[in-house]
Residue frames relative to the residue before (quaternion, step in Angstrom):
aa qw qx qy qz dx dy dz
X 1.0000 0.0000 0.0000 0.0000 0.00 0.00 0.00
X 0.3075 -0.7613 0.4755 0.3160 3.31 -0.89 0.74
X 0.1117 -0.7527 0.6153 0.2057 3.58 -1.81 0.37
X 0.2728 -0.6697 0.6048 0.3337 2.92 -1.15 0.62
X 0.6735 -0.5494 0.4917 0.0529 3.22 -2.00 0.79
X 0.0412 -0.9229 0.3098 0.2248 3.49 0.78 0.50
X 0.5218 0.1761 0.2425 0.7987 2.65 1.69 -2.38
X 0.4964 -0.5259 0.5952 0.3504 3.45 -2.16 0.27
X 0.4970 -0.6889 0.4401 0.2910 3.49 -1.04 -1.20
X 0.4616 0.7414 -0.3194 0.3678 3.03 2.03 0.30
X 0.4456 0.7591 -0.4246 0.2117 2.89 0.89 0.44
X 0.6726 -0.6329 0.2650 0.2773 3.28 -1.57 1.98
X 0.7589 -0.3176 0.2896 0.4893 3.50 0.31 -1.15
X 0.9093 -0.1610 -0.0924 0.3723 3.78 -1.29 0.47
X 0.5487 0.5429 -0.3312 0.5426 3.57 1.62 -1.05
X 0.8243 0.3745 -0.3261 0.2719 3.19 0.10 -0.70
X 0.4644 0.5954 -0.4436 0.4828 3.36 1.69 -0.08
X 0.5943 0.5365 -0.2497 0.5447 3.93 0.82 -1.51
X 0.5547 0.3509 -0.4401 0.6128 4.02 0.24 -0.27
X 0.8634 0.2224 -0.2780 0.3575 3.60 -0.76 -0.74
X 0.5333 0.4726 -0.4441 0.5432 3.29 0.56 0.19
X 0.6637 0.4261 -0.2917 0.5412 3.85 0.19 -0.97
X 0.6236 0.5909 -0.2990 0.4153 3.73 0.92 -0.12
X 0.7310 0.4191 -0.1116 0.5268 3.29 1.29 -1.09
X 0.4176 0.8412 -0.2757 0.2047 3.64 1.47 -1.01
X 0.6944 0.4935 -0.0172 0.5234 2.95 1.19 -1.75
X 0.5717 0.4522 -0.2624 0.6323 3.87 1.46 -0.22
X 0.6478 0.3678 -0.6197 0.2471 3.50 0.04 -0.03
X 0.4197 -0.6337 0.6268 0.1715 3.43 -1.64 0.41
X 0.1126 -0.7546 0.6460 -0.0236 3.22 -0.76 0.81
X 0.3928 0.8307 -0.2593 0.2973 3.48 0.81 1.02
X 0.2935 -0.7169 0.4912 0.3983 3.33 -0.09 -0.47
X 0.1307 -0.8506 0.5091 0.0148 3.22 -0.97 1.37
X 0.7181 0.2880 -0.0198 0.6332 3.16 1.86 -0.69
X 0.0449 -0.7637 0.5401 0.3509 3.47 -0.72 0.00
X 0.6212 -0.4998 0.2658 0.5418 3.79 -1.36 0.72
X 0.6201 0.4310 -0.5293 0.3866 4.04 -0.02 -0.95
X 0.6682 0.4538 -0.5020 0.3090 3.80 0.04 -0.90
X 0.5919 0.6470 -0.4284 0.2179 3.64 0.75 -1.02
X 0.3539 -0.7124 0.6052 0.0326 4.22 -0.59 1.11
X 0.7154 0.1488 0.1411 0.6679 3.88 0.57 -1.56
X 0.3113 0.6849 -0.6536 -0.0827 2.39 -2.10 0.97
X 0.3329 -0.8309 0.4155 0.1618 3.38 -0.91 0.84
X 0.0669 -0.8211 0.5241 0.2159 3.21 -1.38 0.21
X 0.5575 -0.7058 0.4025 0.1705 3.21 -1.22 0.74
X 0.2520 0.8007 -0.5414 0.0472 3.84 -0.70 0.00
X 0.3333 0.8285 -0.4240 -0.1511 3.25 -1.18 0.04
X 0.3424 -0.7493 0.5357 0.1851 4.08 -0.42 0.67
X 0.4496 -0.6246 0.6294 0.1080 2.99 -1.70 0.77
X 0.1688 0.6347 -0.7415 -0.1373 3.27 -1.89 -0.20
X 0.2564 -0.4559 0.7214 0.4539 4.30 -1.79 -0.47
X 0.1501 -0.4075 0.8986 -0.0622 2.16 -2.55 0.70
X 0.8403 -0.2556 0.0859 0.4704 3.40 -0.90 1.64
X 0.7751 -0.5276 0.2237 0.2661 3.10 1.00 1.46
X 0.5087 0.5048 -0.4248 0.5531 2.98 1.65 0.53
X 0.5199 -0.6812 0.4340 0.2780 3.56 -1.00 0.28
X 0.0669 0.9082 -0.4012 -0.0983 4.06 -0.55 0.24
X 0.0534 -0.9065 0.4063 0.1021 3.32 -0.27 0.11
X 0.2320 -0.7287 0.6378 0.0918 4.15 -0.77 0.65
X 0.2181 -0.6645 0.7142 -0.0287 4.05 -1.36 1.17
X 0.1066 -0.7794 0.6130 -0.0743 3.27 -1.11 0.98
X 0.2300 -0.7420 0.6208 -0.1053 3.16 -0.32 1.41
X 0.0273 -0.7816 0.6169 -0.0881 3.90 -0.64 1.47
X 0.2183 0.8350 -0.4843 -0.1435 3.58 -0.53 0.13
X 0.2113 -0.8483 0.4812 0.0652 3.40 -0.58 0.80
X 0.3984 -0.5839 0.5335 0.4644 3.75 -1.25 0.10
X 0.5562 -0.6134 0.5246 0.1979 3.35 -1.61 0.40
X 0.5911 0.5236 -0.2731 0.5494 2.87 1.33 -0.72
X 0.7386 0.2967 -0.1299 0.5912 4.32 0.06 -1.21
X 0.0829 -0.7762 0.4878 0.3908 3.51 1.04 -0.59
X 0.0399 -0.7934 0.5849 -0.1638 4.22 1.36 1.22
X 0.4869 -0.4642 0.7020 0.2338 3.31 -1.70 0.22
X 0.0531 0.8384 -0.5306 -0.1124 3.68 -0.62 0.62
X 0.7522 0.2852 0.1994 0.5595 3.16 1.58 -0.71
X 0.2820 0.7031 -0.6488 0.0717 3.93 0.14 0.73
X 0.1845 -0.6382 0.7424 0.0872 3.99 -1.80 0.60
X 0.1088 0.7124 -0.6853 -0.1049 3.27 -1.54 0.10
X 0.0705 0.7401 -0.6678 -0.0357 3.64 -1.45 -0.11
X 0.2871 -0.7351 0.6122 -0.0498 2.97 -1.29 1.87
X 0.9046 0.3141 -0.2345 -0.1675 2.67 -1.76 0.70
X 0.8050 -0.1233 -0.3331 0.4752 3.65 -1.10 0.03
X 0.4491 -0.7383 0.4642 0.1943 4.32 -1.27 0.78
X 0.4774 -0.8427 0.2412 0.0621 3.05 -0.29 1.48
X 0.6773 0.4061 -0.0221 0.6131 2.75 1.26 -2.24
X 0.3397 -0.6732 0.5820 0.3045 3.90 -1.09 0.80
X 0.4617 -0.7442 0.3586 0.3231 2.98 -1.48 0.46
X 0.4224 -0.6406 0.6136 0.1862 4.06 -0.89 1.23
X 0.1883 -0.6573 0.6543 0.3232 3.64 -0.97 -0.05
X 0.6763 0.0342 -0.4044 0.6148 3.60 -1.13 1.46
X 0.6690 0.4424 -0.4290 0.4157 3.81 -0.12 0.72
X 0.4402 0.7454 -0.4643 0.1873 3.50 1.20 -0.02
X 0.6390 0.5054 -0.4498 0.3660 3.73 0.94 0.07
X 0.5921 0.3665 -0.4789 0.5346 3.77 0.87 0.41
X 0.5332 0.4339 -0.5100 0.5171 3.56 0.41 0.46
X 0.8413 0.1990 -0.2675 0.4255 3.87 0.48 -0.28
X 0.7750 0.3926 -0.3990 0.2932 3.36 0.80 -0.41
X 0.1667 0.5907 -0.7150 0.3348 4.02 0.62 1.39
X 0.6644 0.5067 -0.2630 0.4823 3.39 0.22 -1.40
X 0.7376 0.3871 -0.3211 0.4506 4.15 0.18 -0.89
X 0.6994 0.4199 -0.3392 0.4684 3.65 0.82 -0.39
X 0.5541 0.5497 -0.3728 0.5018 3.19 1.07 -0.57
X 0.6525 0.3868 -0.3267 0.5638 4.02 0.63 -0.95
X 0.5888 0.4893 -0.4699 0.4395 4.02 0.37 -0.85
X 0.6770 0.6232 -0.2665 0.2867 3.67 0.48 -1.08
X 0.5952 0.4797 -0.1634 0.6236 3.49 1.59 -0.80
X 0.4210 0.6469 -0.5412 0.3337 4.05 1.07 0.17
X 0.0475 -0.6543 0.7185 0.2311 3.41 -1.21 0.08
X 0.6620 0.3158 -0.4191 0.5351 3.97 0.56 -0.48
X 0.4793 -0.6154 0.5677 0.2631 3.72 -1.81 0.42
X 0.1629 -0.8011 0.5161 0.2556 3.52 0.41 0.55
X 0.6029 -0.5943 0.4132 0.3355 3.74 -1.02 0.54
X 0.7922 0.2916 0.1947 0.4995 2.96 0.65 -1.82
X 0.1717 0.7859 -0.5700 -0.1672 3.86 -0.50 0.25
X 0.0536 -0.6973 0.6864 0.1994 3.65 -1.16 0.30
X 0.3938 -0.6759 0.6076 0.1374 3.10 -2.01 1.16
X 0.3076 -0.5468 0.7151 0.3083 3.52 -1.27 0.04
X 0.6109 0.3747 -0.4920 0.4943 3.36 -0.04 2.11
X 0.7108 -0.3954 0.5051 0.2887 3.07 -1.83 -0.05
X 0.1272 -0.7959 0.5787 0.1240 4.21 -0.70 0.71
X 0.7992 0.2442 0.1203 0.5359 3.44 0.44 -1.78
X 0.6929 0.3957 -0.1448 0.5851 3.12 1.02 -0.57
X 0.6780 0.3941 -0.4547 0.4222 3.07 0.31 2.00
X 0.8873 -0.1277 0.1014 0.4313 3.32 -1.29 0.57
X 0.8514 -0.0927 0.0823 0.5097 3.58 0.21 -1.04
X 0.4452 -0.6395 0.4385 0.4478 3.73 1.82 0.38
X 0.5632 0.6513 -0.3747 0.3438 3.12 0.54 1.24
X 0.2595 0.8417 -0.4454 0.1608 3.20 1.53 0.48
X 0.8171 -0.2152 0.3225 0.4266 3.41 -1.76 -0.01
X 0.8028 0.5303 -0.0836 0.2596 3.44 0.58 -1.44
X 0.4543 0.5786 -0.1611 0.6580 2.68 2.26 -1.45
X 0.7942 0.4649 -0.1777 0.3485 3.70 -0.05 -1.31
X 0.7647 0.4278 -0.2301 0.4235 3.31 1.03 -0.88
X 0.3145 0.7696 -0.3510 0.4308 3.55 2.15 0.29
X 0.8788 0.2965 -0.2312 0.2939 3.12 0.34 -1.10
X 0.4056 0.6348 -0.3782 0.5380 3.46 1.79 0.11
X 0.8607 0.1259 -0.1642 0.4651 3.45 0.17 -1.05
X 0.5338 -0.6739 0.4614 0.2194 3.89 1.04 1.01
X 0.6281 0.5428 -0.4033 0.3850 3.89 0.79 0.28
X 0.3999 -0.5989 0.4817 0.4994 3.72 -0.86 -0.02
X 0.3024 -0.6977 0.6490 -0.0242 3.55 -1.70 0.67
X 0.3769 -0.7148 0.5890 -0.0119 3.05 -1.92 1.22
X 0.2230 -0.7210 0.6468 0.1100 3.80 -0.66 0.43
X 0.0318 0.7403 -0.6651 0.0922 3.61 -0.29 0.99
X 0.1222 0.7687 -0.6261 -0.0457 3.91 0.02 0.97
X 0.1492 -0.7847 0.4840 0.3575 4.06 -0.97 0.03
X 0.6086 0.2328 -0.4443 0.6149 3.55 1.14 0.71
X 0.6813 -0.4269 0.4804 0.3503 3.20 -2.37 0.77
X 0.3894 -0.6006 0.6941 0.0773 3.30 -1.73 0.40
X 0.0309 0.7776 -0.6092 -0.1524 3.77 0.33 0.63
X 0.1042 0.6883 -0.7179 0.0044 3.32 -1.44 0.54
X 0.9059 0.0767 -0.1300 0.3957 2.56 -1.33 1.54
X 0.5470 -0.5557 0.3044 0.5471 3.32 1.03 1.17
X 0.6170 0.4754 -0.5383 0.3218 4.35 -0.44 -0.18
X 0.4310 -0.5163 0.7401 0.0045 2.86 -1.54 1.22
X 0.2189 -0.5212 0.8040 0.1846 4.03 -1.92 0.74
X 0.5301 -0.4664 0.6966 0.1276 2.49 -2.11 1.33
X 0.5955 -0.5966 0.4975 0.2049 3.59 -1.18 1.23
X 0.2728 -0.7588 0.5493 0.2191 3.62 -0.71 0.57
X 0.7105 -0.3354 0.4322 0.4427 3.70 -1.43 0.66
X 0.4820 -0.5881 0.5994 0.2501 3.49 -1.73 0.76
X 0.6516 0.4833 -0.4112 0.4157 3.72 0.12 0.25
X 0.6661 -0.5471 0.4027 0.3079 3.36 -1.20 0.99
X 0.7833 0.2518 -0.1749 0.5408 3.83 -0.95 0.91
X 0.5541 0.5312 -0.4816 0.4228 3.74 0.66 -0.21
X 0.0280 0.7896 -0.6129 0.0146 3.67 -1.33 0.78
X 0.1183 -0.6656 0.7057 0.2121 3.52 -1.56 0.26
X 0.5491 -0.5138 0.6161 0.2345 3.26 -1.68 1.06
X 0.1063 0.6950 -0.7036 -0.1028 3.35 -1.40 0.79
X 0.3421 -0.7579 0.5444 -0.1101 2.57 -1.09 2.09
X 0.1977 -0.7677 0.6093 -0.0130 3.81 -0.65 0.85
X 0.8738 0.0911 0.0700 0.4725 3.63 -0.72 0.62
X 0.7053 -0.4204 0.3465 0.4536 3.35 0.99 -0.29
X 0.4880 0.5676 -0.2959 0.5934 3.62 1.94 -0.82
X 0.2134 -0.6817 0.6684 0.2074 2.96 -1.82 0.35
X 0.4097 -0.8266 0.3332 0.1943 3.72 -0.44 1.37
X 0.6786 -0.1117 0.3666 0.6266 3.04 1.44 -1.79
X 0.4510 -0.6861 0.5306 0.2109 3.47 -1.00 0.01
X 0.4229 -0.5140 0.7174 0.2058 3.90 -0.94 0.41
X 0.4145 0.7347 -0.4953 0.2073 3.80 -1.06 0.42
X 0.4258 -0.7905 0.4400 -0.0140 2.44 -0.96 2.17
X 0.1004 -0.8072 0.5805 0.0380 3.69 -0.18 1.00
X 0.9001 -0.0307 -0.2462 0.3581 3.56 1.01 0.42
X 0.4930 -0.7098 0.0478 0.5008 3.41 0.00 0.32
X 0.7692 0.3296 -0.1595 0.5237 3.68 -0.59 -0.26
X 0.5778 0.4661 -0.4586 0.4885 3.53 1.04 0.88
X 0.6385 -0.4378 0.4358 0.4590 3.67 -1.46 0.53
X 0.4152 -0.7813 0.4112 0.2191 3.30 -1.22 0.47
X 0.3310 -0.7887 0.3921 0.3387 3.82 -0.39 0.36
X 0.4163 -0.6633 0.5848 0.2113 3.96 -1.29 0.61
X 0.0669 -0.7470 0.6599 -0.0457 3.07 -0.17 1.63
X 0.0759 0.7085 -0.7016 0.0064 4.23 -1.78 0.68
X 0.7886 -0.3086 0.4295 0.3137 3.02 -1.50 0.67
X 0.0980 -0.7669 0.5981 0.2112 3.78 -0.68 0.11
X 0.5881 -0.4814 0.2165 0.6128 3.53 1.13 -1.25
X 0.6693 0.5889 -0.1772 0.4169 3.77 -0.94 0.03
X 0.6974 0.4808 0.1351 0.5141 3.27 1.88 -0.96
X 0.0209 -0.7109 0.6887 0.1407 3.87 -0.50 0.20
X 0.9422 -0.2494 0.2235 0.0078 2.61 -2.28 0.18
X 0.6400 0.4080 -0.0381 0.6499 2.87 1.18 -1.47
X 0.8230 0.3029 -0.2198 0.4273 3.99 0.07 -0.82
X 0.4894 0.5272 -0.3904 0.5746 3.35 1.69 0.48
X 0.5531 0.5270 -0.3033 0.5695 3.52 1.58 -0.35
X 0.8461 0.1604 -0.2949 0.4141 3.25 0.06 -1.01
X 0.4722 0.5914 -0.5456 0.3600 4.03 0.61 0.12
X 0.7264 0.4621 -0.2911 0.4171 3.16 1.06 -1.02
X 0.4406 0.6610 -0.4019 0.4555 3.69 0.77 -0.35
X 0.8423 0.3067 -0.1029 0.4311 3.41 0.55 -1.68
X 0.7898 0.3048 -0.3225 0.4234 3.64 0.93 0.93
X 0.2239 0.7212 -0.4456 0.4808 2.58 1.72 1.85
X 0.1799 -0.7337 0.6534 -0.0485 3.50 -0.95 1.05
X 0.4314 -0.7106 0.4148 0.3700 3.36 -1.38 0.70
X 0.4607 0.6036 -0.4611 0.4591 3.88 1.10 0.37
X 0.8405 0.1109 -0.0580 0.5271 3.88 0.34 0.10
X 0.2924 -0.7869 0.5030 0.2056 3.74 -1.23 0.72
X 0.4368 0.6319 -0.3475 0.5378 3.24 2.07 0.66
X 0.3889 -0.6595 0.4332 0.4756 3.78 -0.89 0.38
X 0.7292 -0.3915 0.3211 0.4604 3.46 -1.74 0.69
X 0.5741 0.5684 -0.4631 0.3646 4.09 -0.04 -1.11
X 0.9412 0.2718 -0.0853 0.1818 3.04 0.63 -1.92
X 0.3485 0.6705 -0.3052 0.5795 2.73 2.12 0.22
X 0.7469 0.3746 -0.3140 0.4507 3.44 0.28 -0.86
X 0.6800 0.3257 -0.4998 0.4263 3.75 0.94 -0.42
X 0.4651 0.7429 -0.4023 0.2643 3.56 0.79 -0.24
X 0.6808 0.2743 -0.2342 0.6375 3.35 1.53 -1.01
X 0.5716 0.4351 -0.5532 0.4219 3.84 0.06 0.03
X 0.5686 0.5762 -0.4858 0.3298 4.19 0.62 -0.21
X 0.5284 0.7523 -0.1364 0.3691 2.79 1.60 -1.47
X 0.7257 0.3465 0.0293 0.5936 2.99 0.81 -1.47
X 0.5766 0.4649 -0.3349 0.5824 3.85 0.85 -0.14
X 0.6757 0.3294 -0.3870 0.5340 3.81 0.64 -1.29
X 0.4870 0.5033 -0.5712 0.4281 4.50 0.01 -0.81
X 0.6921 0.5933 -0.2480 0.3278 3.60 0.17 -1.65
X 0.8189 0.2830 -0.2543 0.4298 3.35 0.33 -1.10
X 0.4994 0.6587 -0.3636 0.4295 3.60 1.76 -0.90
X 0.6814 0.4249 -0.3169 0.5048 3.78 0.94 -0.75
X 0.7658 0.3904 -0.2835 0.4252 3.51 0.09 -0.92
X 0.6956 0.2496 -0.2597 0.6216 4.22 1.09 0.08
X 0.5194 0.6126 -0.5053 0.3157 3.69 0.52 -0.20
């Protein structure tokens, strides 16, 4: 798959994160670029850390499935050692060497990607999801499983029943949604990533629920192959 190259990663320290971000801001699209029936592929994203002689590392899983069979068609990864420290509200240049590097090994174009993170619904609308748009030129999901508070607001709990949501609105903005994909389970914080509105980030996500996880299938499934990638690599370098 191709990426484009937006920005490098050399970057010195906090300005230079807050510059490139304040660059991109003004590009995100909150549109519709796709509609859910058209969507063929979709991927999720994920990825976990461990040290190694006190050095930090980290491994990205790339899953892609049909929408239709909801099949594995396609899994990527790419390991290793983390460069960029982590900033709090900067955590997507600290992961997304490692995501471009796994996007880069695609042979299918996935339609759609969803992250295990936070897109729109953060600090400066700059999540993982949001950020990792403009590299791989596709529209994007934010799948976070804890709240992001910003700016002192708390989300109003959603109804117990599967599909029920509350908007969490901020200032007057709506960020993302709270949204219960099953019942009697914690709910997940689903935003826009980019490329994408509201609503068709809702209903893709809806449809790649399963009754084995209150995450969507993609992002569940890369969630456990990190798992299983990070054990792996901890044995074979440890």
């Amino acid at each position: 798959m191709k990426v484009h190259q937006i920005h490098d990663f050399h970057l010195k320290d906090e300005s230079d994160f807050v510059q490139t971000q304040q660059s991109l801001i003004h590009k995100i699209n909150l549109s519709p670029s796709i509609t859910p029936d058209s969507i063929k592929t979709c991927a999720g994203v994920d990825l976990a850390y461990w040290e190694q002689d006190g050095e930090p590392y980290g491994v990205c899983s790339i899953i892609v499935i049909d929408t239709d069979t909801k099949e594995v068609i396609e899994k990527v990864h790419s390991m290793g050692k983390i460069s960029v420290p982590y900033v709090s509200g900067f955590l997507a240049f600290r992961e997304l060497p490692l995501i471009i590097e796994a996007a880069k090994k695609l042979e299918t174009e996935p339609d759609v990607f969803l992250f295990d993170g936070n897109g729109y619904l953060h600090y400066n609308h700059m999540g993982v999801a949001t950020h990792a748009a403009f590299f791989l030129n596709k529209p994007t999901i934010g799948i976070a499983k804890t709240y992001l508070k910003i700016k002192g607001c708390d989300f109003v709990m959603p109804e117990n029943k599967v599909g029920s949501y509350t908007d969490i609105i901020i200032d007057g903005e709506v960020y993302g949604r709270a949204l219960r994909t099953r019942r009697d389970v914690k709910p997940i914080f689903l935003s826009c990533g980019n490329n994408i509105d509201l609503e068709s980030s809702y209903q893709i996500t809806m449809s790649m629920i399963s009754h084995e996880s209150r995450l969507p299938i993609p992002v569940r499934l890369a969630d456990l192959e990190t798992h299983v990638l990070r054990t792996i690599y901890q044995k074979n370098h440890g």
